[in-house]
C-alpha positions as CSV (number, residue, x, y, z in Angstrom):
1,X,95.8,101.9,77.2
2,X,94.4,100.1,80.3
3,X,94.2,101.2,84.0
4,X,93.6,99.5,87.1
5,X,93.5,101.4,90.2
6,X,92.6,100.4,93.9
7,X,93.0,102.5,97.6
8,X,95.3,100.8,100.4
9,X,96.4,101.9,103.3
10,X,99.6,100.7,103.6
11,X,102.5,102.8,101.3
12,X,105.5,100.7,102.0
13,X,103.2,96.6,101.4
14,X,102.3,98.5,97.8
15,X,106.0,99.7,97.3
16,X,107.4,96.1,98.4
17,X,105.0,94.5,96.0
18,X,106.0,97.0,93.2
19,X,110.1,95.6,93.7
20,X,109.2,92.4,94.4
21,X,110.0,89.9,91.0
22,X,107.2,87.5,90.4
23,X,107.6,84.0,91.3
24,X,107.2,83.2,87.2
25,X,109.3,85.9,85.9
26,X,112.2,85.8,88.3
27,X,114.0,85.6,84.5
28,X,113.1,89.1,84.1
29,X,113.9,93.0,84.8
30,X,110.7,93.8,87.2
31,X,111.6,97.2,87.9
32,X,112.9,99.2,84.5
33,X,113.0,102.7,86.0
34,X,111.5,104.8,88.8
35,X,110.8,108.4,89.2
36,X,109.4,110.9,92.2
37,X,107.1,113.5,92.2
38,X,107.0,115.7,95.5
39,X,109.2,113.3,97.4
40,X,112.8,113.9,98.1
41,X,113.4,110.5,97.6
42,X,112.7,110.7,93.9
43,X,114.7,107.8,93.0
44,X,114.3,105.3,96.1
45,X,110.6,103.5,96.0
46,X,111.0,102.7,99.8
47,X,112.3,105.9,101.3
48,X,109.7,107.7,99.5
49,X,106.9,105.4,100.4
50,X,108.1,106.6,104.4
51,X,108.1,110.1,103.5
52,X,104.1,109.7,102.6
53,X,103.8,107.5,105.6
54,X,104.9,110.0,107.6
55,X,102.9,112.8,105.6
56,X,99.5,110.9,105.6
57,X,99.8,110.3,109.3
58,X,98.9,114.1,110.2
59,X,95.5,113.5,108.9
60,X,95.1,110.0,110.7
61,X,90.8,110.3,110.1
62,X,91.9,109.5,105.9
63,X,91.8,105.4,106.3
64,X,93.4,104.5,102.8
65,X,95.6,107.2,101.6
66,X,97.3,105.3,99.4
67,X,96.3,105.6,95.5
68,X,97.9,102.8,93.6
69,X,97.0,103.1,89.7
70,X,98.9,100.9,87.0
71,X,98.5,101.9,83.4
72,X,99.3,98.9,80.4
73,X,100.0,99.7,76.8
74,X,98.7,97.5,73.7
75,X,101.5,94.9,73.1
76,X,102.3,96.3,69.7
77,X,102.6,100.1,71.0
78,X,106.3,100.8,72.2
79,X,106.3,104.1,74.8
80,X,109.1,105.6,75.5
81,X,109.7,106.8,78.9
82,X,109.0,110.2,78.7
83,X,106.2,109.2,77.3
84,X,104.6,107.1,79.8
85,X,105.8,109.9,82.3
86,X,103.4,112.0,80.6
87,X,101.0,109.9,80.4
88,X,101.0,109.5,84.0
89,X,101.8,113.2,84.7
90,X,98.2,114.0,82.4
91,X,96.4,111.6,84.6
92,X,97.8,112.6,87.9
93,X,96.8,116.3,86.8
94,X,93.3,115.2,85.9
95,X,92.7,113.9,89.3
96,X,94.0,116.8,91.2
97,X,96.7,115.1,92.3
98,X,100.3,117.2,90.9
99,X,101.0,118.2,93.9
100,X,100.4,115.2,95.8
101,X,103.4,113.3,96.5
102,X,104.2,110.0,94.1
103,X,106.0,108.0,92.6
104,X,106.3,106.2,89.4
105,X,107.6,102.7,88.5
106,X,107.8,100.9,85.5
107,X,107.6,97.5,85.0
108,X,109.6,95.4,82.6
109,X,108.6,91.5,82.9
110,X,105.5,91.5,80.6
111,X,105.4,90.7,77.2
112,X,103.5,95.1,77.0
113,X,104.8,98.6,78.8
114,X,103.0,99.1,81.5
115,X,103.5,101.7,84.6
116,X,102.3,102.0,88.1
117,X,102.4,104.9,90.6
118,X,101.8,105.5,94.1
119,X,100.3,108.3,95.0
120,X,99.5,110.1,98.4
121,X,95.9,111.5,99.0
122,X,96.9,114.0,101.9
123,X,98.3,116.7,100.3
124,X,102.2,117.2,101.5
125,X,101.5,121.0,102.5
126,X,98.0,121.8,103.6
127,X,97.3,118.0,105.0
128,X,93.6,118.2,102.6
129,X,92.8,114.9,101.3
130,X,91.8,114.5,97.9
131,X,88.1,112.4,98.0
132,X,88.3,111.1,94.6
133,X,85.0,109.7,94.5
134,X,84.3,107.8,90.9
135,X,87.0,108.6,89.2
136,X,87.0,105.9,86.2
137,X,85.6,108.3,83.8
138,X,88.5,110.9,84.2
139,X,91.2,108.0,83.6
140,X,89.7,107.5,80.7
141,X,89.0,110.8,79.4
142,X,92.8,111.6,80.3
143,X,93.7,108.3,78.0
144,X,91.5,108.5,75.1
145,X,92.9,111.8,74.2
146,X,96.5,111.0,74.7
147,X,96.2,107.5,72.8
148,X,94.7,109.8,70.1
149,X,97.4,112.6,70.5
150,X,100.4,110.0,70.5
151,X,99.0,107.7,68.0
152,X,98.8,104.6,70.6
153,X,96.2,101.6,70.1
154,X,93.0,103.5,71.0
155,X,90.7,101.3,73.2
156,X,87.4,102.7,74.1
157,X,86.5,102.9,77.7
158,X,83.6,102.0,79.2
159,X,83.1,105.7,81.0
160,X,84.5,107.6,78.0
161,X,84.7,107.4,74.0
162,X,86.2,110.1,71.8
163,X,83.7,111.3,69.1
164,X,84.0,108.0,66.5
165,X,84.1,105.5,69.1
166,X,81.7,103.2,70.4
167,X,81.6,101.8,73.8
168,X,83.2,98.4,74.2
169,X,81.3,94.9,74.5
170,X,81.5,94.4,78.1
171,X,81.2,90.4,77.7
172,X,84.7,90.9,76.0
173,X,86.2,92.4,79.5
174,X,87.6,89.4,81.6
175,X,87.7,89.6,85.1
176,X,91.3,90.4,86.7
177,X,91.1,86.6,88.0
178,X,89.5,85.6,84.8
179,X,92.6,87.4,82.6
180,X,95.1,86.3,85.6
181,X,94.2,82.1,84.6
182,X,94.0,82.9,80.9
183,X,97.3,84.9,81.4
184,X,99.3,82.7,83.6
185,X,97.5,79.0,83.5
186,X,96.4,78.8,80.0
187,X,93.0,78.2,81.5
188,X,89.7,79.1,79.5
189,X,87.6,81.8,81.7
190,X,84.8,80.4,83.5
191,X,82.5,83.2,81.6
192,X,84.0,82.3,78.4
193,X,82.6,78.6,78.9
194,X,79.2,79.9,80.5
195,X,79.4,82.6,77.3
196,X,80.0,79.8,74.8
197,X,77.1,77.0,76.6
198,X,74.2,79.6,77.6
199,X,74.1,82.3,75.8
200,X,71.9,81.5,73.6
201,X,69.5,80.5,76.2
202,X,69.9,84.1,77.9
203,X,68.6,85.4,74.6
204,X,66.0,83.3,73.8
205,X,64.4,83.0,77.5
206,X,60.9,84.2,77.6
207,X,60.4,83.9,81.8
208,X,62.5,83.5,85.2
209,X,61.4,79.5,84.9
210,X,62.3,79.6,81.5
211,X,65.3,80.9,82.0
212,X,66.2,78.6,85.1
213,X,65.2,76.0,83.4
214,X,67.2,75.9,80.6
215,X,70.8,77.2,82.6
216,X,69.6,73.9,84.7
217,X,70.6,72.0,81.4
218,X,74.1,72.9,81.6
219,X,74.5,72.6,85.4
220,X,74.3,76.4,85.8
221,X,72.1,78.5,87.9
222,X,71.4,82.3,88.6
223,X,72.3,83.9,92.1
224,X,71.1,87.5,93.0
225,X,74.7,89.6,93.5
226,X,75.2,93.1,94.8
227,X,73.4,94.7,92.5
228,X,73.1,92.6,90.0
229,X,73.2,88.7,89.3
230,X,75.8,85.9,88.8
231,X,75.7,82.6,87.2
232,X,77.4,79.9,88.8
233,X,77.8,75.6,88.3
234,X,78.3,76.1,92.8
235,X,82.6,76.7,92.3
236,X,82.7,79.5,90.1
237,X,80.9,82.7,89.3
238,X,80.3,85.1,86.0
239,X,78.6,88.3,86.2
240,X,75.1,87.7,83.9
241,X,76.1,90.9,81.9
242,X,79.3,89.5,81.0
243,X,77.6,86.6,79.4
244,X,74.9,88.0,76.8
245,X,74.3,91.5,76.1
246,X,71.0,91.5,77.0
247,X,72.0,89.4,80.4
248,X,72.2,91.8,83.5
249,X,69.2,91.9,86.2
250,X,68.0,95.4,84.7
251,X,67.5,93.9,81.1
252,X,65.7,90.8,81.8
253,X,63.4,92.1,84.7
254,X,62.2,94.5,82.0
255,X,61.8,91.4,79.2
256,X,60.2,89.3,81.3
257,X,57.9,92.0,83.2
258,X,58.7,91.2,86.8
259,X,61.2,91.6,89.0
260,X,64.3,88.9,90.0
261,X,62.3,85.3,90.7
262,X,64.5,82.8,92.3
263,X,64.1,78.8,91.6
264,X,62.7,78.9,94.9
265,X,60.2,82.1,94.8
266,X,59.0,79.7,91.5
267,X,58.4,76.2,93.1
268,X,56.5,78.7,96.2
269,X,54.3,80.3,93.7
270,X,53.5,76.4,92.0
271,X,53.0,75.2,95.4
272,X,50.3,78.4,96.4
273,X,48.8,77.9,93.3
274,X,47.8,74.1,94.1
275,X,46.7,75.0,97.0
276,X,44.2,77.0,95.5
277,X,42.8,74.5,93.4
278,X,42.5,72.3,96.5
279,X,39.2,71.0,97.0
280,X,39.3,69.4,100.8
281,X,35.9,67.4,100.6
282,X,37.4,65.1,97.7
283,X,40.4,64.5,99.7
284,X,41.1,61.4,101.3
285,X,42.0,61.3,105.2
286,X,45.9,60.6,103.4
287,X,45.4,63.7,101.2
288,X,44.0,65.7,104.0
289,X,47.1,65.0,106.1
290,X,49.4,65.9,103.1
291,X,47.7,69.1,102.1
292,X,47.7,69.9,105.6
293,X,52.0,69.6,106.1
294,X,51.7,71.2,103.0
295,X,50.2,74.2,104.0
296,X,52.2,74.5,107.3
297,X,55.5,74.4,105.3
298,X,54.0,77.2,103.0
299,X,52.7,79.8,106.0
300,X,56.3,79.4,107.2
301,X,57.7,80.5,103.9
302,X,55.7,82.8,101.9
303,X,54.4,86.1,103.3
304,X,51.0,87.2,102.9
305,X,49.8,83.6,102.2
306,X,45.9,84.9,103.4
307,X,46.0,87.4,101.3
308,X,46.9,85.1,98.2
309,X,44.6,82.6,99.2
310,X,40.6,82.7,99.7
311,X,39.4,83.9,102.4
312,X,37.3,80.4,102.7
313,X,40.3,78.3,101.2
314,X,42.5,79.6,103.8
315,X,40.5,78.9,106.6
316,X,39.8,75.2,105.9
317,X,43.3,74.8,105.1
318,X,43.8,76.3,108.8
319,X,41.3,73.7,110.2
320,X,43.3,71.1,108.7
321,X,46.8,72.4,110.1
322,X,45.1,72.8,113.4
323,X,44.1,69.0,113.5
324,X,47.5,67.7,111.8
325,X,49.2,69.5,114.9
326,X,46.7,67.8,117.2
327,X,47.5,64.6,116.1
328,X,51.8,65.4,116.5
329,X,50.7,66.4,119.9
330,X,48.7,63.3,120.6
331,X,51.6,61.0,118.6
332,X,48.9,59.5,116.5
């Protein structure tokens, strides 16, 4: 088993979405059954999502009472629907919530059992809401052990194994628009193609550069993302650990000794570097001029430029960029 889960604040736009048929399976049974817990509308989806309206609304400082968590079964295992209730009953229990208002709906118009609930943070009696915080981990703990227990497909979680189970490859997780075009288009993820061009070059990269370098070969290059970092051709986007196992901004900081280096932060380095190797009485009045833009471009850019510079370097290329300016000034 599978769960998505996301917050909204808006009971009856969740509840309209849950009776609504998709546009591609208008063919098809969307909703199978339904079933209340706390409500007195047990069995109507939009008179119940009022009665939570009406119950969140005594605690108006909660912003997104609404708890809307859909759980999918393998396509081979076939729940019953006490089953799923129980399933859903275990999980609601876990997070504190059985005797929250909510209300379960199963689905019928995919090809795998799947259920969704909505659930009502502010508690129908003492108007408490329940902070849930990061509650991934209890999901999963809560399905592991009744996948186990009711001989379902078992499919390790990222937050949870049982004892004999190993954490899943997370470049084998697709995206929800990534599974969505896979799904529904027939398209081929974006960081299944990124997977199948770069990965070896994620692995064998000894540097940032080197790196950059070789994603440049494929029309790819690295963005810094949240926490993390993203590889993108400038339309779509993959996040780096979903691409090699040894991708994400923690791993390859640590094998190539420094921190995140952009393209840019690179060419700055290349260009401080010449600078230092700059020797101004060879130069020509043309090369003076050049290093001098140079240099002007480069104190604009890059922080602490004196302090990576010479202290005598530094000062001539000064000079220089004093008289380059003179002569803008003058229009020579």
């Amino acid at each position: 088993m599978i769960c998505a889960s996301r917050l909204s604040n808006n009971f009856r736009a969740v509840a309209r979405y849950l009776e609504s048929p998709k546009s591609h399976r208008e063919d098809r049974v969307r909703v199978t059954w339904v079933e209340g817990r706390n409500v007195i509308s047990d069995e109507n989806l939009q008179a119940a999502a009022r009665e939570m309206k009406l119950i969140s609304a005594a605690n108006p400082r909660v912003k997104r009472p609404v708890l809307h968590i859909s759980i999918s079964w393998a396509p081979d295992d076939d729940p019953s629907r006490s089953q799923m209730a129980e399933v859903f009953d275990r999980v609601l229990a876990k997070l504190n919530l059985e005797e929250h208002q909510a209300m379960l709906v199963a689905h019928g118009d995919e090809h795998y059992a799947h259920v969704h609930a909505i659930a009502n943070r502010v508690h129908p009696i003492t108007r408490r809401t329940r902070t849930l915080g990061f509650f991934y981990r209890d999901i999963e703990e809560t399905l592991r052990k009744a996948e186990r227990e009711m001989n379902f497909r078992e499919t390790p979680g990222h937050y949870y194994q049982l004892p004999g189970q190993a954490p899943p490859d997370r470049r084998e997780s697709l995206s929800k628009e990534a599974h969505k075009a896979t799904q529904s288009r027939g398209e081929v993820p974006f960081q299944v193609l990124v997977r199948d061009a770069a990965e070896v070059d994620f692995d064998a990269a000894s540097s940032w550069k080197n790196l950059h370098a070789r994603l440049d070969q494929h029309g790819l290059r690295l963005l810094p993302r949240g926490s993390g970092l993203v590889v993108t051709d400038g339309h779509e986007y993959a996040k780096c650990s979903s691409v090699a196992n040894n991708a994400s901004l923690r791993k390859l900081e640590a094998r190539f000794g420094e921190s995140w280096r952009s393209t840019e932060d690179i060419s700055l380095d290349q260009q401080v570097q010449k600078l230092k190797q700059v020797k101004i009485a060879d130069l020509t009045a043309i090369g003076k001029q050049s290093i001098a833009r140079e240099f002007m471009q480069l104190d604009n850019k890059v922080l602490g430029l004196k302090a990576r510079l010479s202290q005598a370097v530094f000062q001539s290329l000064k000079v220089l960029a004093n008289d380059e300016r003179q002569r803008g000034d003058l229009g020579l």
